[in-house]
Every structure is written in C-alpha cells, then in structure tokens.
MARVO-498220 format. One line per field, with one value per residue (C-alpha): x, y, z. Coordinates in steps of 0.25 Angstrom, whole numbers. Layout:
<recs>
u = (X, ...)
v = (Y, ...)
w = (Z, ...)
</recs>
This chain:
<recs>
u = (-124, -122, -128, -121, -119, -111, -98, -101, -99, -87, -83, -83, -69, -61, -61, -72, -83, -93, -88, -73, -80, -83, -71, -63, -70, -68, -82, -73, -85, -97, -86, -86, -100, -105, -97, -88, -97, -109, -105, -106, -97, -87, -88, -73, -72, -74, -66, -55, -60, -67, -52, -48, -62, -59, -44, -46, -57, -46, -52, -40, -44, -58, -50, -42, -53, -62, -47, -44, -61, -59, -46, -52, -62, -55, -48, -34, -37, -40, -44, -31, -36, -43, -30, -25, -33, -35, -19, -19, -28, -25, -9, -11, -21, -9, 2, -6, -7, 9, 8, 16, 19, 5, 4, 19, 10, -2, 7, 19, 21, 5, 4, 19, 14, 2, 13, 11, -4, -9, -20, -15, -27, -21, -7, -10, -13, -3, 8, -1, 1, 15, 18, 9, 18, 30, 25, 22, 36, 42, 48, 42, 48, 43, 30, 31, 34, 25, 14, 20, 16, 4, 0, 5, -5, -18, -16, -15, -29, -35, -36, -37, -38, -24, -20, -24, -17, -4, -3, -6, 5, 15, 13, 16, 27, 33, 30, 36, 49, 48, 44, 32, 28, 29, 21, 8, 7, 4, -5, -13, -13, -20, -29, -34, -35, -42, -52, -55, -58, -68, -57, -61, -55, -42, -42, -44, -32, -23, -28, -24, -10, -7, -13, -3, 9, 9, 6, 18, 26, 20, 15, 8, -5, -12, -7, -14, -26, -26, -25, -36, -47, -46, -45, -59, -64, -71, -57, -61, -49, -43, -28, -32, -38, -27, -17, -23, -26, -10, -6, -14, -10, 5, 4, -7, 7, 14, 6, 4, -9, -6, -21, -28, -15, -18, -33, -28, -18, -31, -39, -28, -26, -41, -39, -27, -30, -45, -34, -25, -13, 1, 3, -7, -3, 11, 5, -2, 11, 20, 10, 9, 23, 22, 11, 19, 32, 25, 15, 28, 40, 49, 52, 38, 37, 47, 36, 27, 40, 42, 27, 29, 43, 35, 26, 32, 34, 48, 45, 38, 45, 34, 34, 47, 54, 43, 46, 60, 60, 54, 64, 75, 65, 63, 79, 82, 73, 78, 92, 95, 104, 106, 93, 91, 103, 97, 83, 91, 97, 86, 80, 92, 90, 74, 77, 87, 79, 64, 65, 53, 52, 51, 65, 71, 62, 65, 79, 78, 73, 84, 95, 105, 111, 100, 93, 85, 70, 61, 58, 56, 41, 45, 42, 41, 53, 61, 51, 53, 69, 70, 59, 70, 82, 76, 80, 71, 74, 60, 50, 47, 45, 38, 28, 24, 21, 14, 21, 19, 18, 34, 37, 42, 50, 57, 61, 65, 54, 47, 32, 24, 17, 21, 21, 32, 35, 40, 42, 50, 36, 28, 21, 18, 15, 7, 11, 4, 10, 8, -2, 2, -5, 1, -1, 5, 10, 6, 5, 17, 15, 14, 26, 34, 21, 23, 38, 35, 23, 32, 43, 38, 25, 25, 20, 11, 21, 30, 21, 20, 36, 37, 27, 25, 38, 31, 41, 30, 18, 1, -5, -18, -13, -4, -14, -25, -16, -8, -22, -26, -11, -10, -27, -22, -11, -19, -29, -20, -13, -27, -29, -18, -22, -18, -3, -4, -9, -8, 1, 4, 12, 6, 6, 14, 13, 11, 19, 33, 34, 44, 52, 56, 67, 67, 53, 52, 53, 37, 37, 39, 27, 12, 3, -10, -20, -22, -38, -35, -28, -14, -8, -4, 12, 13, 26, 39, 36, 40, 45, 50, 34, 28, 19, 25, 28, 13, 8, 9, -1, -12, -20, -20, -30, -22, -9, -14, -20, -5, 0, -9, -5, 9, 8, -2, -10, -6, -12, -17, -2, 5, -1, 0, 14, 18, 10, 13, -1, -10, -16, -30, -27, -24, -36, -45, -39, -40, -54, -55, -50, -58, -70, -65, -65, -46, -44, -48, -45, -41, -40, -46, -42, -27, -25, -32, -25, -28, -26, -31, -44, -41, -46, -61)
v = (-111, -97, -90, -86, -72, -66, -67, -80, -83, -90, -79, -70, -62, -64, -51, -45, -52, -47, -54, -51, -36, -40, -46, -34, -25, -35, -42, -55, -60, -59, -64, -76, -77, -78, -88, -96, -96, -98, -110, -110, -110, -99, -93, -93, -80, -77, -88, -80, -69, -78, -83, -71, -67, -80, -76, -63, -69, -78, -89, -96, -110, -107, -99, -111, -119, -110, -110, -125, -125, -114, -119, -136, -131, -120, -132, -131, -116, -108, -93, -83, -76, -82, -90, -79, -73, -85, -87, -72, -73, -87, -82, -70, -77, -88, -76, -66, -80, -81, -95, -92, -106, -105, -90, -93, -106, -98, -83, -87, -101, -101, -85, -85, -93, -83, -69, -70, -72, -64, -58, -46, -50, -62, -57, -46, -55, -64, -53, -48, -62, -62, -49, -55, -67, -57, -48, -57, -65, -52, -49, -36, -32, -43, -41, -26, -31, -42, -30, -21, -32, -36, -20, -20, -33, -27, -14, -23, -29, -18, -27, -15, -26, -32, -15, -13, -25, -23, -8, -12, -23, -15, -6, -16, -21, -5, -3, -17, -15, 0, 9, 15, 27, 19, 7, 16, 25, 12, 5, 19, 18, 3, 9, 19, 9, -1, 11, 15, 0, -1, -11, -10, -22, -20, -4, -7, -17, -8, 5, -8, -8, 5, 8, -3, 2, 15, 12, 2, 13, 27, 24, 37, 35, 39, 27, 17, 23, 20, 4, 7, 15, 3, -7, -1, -3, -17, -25, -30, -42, -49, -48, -30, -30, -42, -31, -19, -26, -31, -16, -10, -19, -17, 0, -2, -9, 0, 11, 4, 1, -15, -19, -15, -19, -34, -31, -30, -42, -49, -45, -50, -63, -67, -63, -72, -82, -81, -83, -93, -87, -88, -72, -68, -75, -68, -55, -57, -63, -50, -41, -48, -46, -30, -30, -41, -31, -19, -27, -36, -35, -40, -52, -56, -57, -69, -79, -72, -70, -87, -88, -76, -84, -97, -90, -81, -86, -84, -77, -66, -54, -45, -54, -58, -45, -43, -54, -52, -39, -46, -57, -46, -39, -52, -55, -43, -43, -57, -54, -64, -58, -69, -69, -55, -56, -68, -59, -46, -55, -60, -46, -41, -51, -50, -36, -38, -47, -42, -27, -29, -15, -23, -28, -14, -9, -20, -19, -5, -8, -19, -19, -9, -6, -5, 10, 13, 13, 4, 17, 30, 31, 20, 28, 15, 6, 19, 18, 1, 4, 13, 3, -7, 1, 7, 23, 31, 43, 38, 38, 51, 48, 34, 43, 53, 41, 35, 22, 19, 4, 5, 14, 3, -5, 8, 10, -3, -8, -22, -18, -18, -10, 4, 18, 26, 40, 46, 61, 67, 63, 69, 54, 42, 30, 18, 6, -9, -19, -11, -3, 11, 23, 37, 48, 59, 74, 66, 76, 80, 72, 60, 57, 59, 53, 39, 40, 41, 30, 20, 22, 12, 13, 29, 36, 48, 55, 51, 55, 68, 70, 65, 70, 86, 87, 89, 85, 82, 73, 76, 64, 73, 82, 76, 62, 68, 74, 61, 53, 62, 61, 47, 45, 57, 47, 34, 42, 46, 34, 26, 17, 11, 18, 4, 8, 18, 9, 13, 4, 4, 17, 24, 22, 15, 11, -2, -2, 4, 19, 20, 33, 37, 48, 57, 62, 78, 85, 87, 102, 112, 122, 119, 111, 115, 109, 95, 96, 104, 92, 94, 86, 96, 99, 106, 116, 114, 122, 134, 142, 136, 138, 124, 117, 113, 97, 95, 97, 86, 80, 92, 94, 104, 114, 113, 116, 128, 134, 134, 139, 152, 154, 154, 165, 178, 172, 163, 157, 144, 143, 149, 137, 126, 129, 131, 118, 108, 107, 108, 121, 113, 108, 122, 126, 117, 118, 134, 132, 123, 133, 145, 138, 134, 150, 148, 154, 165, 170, 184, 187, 180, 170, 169, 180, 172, 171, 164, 167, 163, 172, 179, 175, 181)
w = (-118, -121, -131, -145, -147, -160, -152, -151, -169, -172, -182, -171, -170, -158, -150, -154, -148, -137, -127, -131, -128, -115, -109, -117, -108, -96, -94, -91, -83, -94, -105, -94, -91, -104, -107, -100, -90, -97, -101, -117, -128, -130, -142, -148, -152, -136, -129, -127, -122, -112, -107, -105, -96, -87, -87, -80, -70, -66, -71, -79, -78, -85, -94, -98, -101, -112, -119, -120, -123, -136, -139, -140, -150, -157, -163, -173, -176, -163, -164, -164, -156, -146, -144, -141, -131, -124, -123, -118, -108, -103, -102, -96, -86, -83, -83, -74, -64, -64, -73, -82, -88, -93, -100, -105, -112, -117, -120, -125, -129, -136, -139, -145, -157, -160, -160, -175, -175, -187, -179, -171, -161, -156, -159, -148, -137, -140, -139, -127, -120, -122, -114, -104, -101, -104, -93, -82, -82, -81, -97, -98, -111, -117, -112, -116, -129, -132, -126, -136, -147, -143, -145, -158, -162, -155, -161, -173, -170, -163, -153, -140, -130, -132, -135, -121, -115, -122, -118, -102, -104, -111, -98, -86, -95, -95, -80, -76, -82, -75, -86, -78, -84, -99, -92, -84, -98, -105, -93, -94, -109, -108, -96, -107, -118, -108, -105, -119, -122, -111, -106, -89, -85, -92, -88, -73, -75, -81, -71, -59, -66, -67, -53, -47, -54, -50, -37, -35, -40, -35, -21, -19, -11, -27, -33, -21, -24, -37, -34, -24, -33, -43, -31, -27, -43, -47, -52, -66, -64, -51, -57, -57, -41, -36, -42, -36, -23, -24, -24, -15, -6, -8, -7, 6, 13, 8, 14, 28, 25, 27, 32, 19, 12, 15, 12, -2, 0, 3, -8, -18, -12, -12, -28, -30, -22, -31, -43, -38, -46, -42, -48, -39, -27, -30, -30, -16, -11, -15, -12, 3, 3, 2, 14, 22, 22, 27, 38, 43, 36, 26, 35, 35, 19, 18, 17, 8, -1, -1, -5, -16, -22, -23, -31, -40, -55, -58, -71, -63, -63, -57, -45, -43, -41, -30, -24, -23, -17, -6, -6, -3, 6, 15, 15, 21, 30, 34, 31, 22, 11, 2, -1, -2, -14, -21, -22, -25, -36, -42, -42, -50, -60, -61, -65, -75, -82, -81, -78, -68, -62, -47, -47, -49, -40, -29, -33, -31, -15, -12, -21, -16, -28, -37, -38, -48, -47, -56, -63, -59, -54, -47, -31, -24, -24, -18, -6, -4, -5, 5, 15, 10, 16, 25, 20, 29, 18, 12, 26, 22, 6, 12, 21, 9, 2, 12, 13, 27, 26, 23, 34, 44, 34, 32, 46, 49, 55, 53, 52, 65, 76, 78, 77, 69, 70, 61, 64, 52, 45, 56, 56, 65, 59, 67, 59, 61, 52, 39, 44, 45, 48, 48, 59, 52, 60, 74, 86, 92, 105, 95, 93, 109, 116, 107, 109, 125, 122, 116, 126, 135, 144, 144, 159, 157, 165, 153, 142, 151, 153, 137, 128, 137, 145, 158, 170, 179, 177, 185, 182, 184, 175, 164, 164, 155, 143, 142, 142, 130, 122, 122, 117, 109, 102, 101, 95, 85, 84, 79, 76, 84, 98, 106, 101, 113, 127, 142, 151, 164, 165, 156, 140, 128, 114, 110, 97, 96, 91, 79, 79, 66, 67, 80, 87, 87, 99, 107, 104, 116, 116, 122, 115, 115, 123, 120, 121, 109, 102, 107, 118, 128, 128, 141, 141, 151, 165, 164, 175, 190, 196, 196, 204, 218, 220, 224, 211, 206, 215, 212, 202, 190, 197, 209, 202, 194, 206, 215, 201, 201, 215, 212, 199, 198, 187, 177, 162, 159, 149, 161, 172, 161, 160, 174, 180, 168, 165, 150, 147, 149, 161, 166, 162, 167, 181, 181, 178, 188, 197, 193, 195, 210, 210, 214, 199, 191, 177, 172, 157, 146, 133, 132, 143, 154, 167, 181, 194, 208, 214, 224, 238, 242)
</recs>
C-alpha cells in the first residue's frame, strides 16, 4: 500500500497536488511509480494525472484500467475535473495512435457535453481535446478555434498548463494550413512559457516541432542540425525522438547520406513497433518511401505505397496528402496515367477541403497547372518540383544547398552506381544508391583521364595519347606517371578506389561515368612535376629535331645523351620538350650521366645548362 500523504485528502483540489507538480514538470515515471505501480489506492484528486503519466509512456491499456477503476468508485457524481483530464489524456493518447473512433468517443461525443462546464479548469481541457481531435483529422480551423477557446478558459482558471498547450496547438493549426511565420511565433511563444514553468518535457517537445518544421521547409544545412543537437539530448517522450528520428531521416536521403538515413529509419521503427500504433507505423512507412526514392527509385516504392494506403485513416489529412504524392510519383514512373489523375484528383479535393499546406505543396510538384507555393518560406517543394520535371536550371541551386541525394533523379537517372561530373560546378560526385560524396574542384586531369577510363578498357598508351597528347608512347618512360595518375585518382576517389581496376590492356572503371554538360579542354601549358602534386602535362614537340626511329627502344639516359650531341647545350625545359619526356625524368637522366662523367653543367638555378665533356 502506499503510504497517505496530504495529496492524498479527499478535499484536496484537482491540479494542485504534489504529484500533479510532478507530472507538470514531466516526471511521468515517479507519478507512475509511486502509484500505479506501487500498487496502492490512487488518491482521487491524482488519478488523472496518473492517466495521463501512463498515456505518454505509451502505456494505454494501463491507462484504461486506473480510468474505469476511479470512475466504478467515483459513483453518480464524478470529479469535473478529473473527468476531464482523464478524457484529455486518454483521446489524445487514441488520436496521436490514429484510432480516431476512440478519441471521437472520449473528446467529442463525452467532452462535448462538459463545454459549458462552470469550472474554467475542466472547460479548458475540454476545449483543448476538441482542437486535438480537430487537428488530427485534418480541420484545422476548427482546431485553431476550439485552441483559441480553450485559451480563453485556462486564462480563466489560471490554469498555465492547458495556457501553454493551447498556444503550441494554436501554432501547428497556423503552420498546417501554411501560415508559417504566424504558426513558429506561437510554437516559440509556448517554448518560452513551457521554459518559464520549468515545463522540460513540454519545452523539448515544442523545440522538436519547431526544429522539424523549419527543417521541412528551409533545408539549409543549419536547420539539420538543429534536429541532430536535440537528437543527441535525452528525449523526454517517444512520440518527440520517433518525430526527430522520422526527419532526420528524410533530410540525410535528401542530402545523400542514405546509410545513416536508414540508421534513423531504424531507430524509429524499433519505437513504433515498441508502440504498435497504426499512426506510427504510417510515419515509418512514408518516411521509408522518401529514402527508398533516392536509394532506388520511384518505381521501387509502389509496395511501400500499398502498405501505407492500407494504413492510412481516411480522415488523416497530414497523411494522406503524403501519401498521394507518392501515388503520382510511382505512376509516372510506371506510366500509368489513369492512376496518376485519380491521385491528382484526389489531391485537388483534399486541398479544397482541408487547407493542409502538403497538398498545395505536392500540388505545386505534380500538377502542372498549379503554382503557387504552400507559402512563401516554403524553399523546398520548388526543389522536388524541378526533381519531378527534371529542370536542370536547379542543379546549381540543388548543389548550394547540398541536396545531393536528389541529384540523379534530376538527371534522369534511376539511382545506382556511378560517378557524375558535373563540370559547370567544378564537381564530381560518386554516388552508391543514395550515398553520395562530393569531390569538389577535382584536378584537371580528373575529369579527361575518367572519360578515357570509362571508354572501355583504356591502354596506357591511350591514357598517354588521351590525357598528355603525346604522339609516341616509352613504356620505360611513360609507365611510371601513369602508374602514379591512376593511384593519384583512386586516392581521390576514396572511398570507392575499386571504381578504378586494371584489366587486361590496361585500366577501366567499374561504374559508368555520368557527364553532365560538356568536359573543359586539358589545358595546354606544362604542368608542374607531379612529384610536386601535379600530374605531369608534357607539352607538343616543338621543333622538327626529335629522336631517330630507334628511340623508342632506348632508354631516357640514352636519349638525352644523342640529344646533347645533336645541340651546343641545352636545359632540362629545353630536353623535356624536344624528347617528349617530364622535366624529372630529364633530370634524373642527366645526372645519371654526369656521374658516368658524358655530361656536365654550366651555370646555375634556372640558368643551368648541359652539355657533353669534351674528350681527355
């Protein structure tokens, strides 16, 4: 049994109890300890406030039971007010798991009766469950209305609690039916209030909310991070973390970071799964549709989209008009254009009748004659539209943004293995199924040598004619700078480096290379040495002087030597040019020879120049 304290007298008024203190400030787990648990009588000033506690731990059916307990003893003349609160948690509990048949029971058809309930206390939460049940069928201006209301009757009762609640509802209501800016001032203003009450539960759930709005909305790399530095923080509630983990997961596809996309998919699965309700199994569902698109395809989501339909409620707004834009999505990848009208249709009409800012912005990706933007901050749906039809105007926009998971989509291209070059952005991209990793300003030789590479199985005397423009190929000579430019370009292709392989003749890619646009021209003056970091761009011959047809079966040395006898004296740029050859090589042969004693040098630093010795 557990033992009385003075929140525990009969005369003790609902609300202001210590334990109604401690769920206040979110300590759902001792409210639930210290009583439901425990095993003892609850006192009936509390019982409510215990509901609710085993509501938000998602335990419902425990929550059932201590109602129908109070309410067998409460007898013909229940407390007010902890009818009212049980109602209000026990709906909302029903309404957030998408059973709506059930919160309609205990929010509308019971809670309709208690509006003109003289105390403003249950009043308040009365009105409060209203705009719930409102909100989560999609009437928004009934639930911004019946928020509005419920206000009105906590200010009445100072009753901050239901203050704080009506003001976050209010918001979503605004920011539902577009009205952003309206709706975050009011998510912020509960935030403070929450704060101020030492409310942390209810403030990291409104900071989730705000977080995953302007993320959806303003996908700028700022806004991500906001989801992931309360991602790290303890989550005081499952339906906050299922919520951040839901988001973060779609804005990691979006930004081609697929693997840990699906780390978060995970996550939230485990939770709804954990909870069993049909709300949050749509909620995995849609947000496996996001991450399914960019890994594989629109074609790939049709059967996620058939497990989603069975599941969404049809009084769920916020669901359905996700849903549908995937229904339009996955027709016209199949090309099915009956079924791509009856979803545009039925899009028209869920805007008309709900206002729900995701069917004007899904109209705004798919219906060709709709324009106009959910609202005005709305910097997102622009971006899907143009994926959607495929306007390459946005790749540069897309890149700033660093919506890289989009980018193949946007080409054309069903997602896959490959590199993409994009040479207007100075960018390659190696993309693995929704993975993407950017290369930006890649070296000059990047682009040409993968073009040659992914030809077909590329000679080195291929890469030689190809990436340096040389004529003639020395294996002895030409081997060793090919060798370094193609570790050169797996190194900076990591951590795909089996992209680039040998084969029999020489050496290939083993994913296809993507052009976007037209490649720039290699550049036409000497690079510097590639021991320096460079590849080596060896200059046309210039001059009719050249080796004679034997060369090619001598070595560097030898060649350098037969050039010094054909010219007075000569510098290591001069010999480079003439033979064909890197300036190191030059150099590494003329002191080869100098130490044979065949070659000396006159002059010093740039003004050195070699010459045979003269015979003993």
């Amino acid at each position: 049994m557990v033992r009385r304290s003075r929140r525990d007298l009969p005369d003790a008024v609902v609300g202001e109890t210590e334990l109604a203190r401690w769920f206040f400030a979110g300590r759902y787990a001792e409210v639930i300890a210290s009583t439901y648990d425990a095993g003892g009588e609850i006192a009936p000033a509390d019982v409510g406030f215990v509901v609710g506690a085993l509501t938000f731990v998602d335990r419902r059916d425990d929550a059932v039971a201590a109602f129908e307990v109070w309410r067998a003893r409460a007898g013909a003349a229940p407390s007010s007010r902890t009818l009212a609160a049980c109602r209000f948690f026990l709906g909302l509990a029903w309404a957030r798991a998408g059973n709506f048949d059930r919160s309609f029971a205990l929010l509308v058809a019971d809670g309709f009766r208690a509006r003109h309930d003289p105390d403003p206390w249950a009043r308040a939460l009365v009105f409060q469950g209203l705009a719930c049940q409102c909100y989560f069928t999609g009437r928004f201006p009934g639930a911004a209305a019946n928020a509005l209301r419920a206000l009105q009757a906590a200010h009445e009762a100072s009753f901050l609690y239901v203050v704080m609640l009506g003001t976050d509802l209010r918001g979503h209501s605004l920011v539902q039916m577009g009205q952003l800016q309206r709706g975050i001032a009011l998510l912020e203003q509960a935030n403070k209030l929450a704060r101020r009450l030492g409310l942390a539960n209810n403030a990291y759930a409104v900071d989730t909310s705000i977080a995953t709005y302007v993320t959806r909305f303003v996908p700028h790399a700022e806004a991500l991070e906001r989801v992931e530095s309360l991602l790290r923080r303890r989550a005081h509630d499952s339906y906050s973390r299922r919520a951040l983990l839901i988001e973060a997961a779609f804005h990691r596809a979006l930004r081609g970071r697929r693997s840990a996309a699906i780390e978060a998919l995970e996550a939230a699965n485990i939770d709804a799964l954990r909870s069993d309700t049909r709300r949050g199994k749509v909620v995995s569902l849609l947000a496996r549709l996001w991450v399914t698109r960019w890994q594989l395809g629109a074609a790939a989501c049709r059967e996620l989209v058939d497990q989603a339909r069975e599941l969404v409620e049809p009084r769920d707004a916020l669901f359905r008009a996700e849903l549908l834009g995937f229904e339009i999505l996955v027709a016209r990848s199949e090309g099915d254009r009956e079924r791509e009208q009856r979803a545009l249709d039925q899009l028209r009409t869920l805007r008309r009748t709900t206002q729900h800012f995701y069917a004007k912005a899904a109209l705004g990706q798919f219906d060709g004659e709709w324009r106009a933007r959910a609202f005005d901050e709305d910097a997102l749906a622009p971006i899907l539209r143009a994926v959607a039809n495929r306007d390459h105007s946005a790749l540069s926009r897309i890149v700033s943004l660093g919506l890289l998971g989009v980018i193949p989509e946007l080409l054309g291209l069903v997602p896959g293995r490959r590199m993409i070059l994009i040479p207007s952005e100075d960018l390659l991209l190696l993309e693995d199924h929704g993975d993407v990793i950017a290369r930006h300003r890649p070296p000059r030789w990047c682009p040409v040598l993968l073009r040659i590479l992914a030809a077909g199985d590329a000679s080195k005397q291929r890469i030689v004619s190809g990436l340096w423009g040389l004529r003639t190929y020395h294996p002895e000579i030409h081997d060793p700078p090919v060798r370094t430019t193609i570790h050169r370009l797996r190194t900076f292709l990591q951590p795909h480096t089996s992209w680039v392989e040998v084969s029999d003749t020489g050496y290939r890619t083993t994913v296809p290379v993507h052009l976007v646009g037209s490649a720039e021209a290699p550049a036409t003056e000497p690079a510097p040495l590639w021991e320096e970091g460079e590849v080596p761009k060896l200059g046309a011959r210039r001059g009719p002087l050249a080796p004679g047809p034997d060369a090619v079966d001598v070595g560097p040395r030898q060649l350098i030597y037969r050039r010094l006898d054909e010219v007075e004296a000569a510098t290591v740029p001069e010999l480079a040019r003439a033979l064909e050859l890197s300036n190191s090589t030059v150099l590494r042969g003329l002191r080869a020879l100098i130490a044979e004693h065949r070659v000396e040098s006159v002059g010093f630093a740039r003004a050195t120049r070699y010459r045979l010795r003269a015979s003993e």
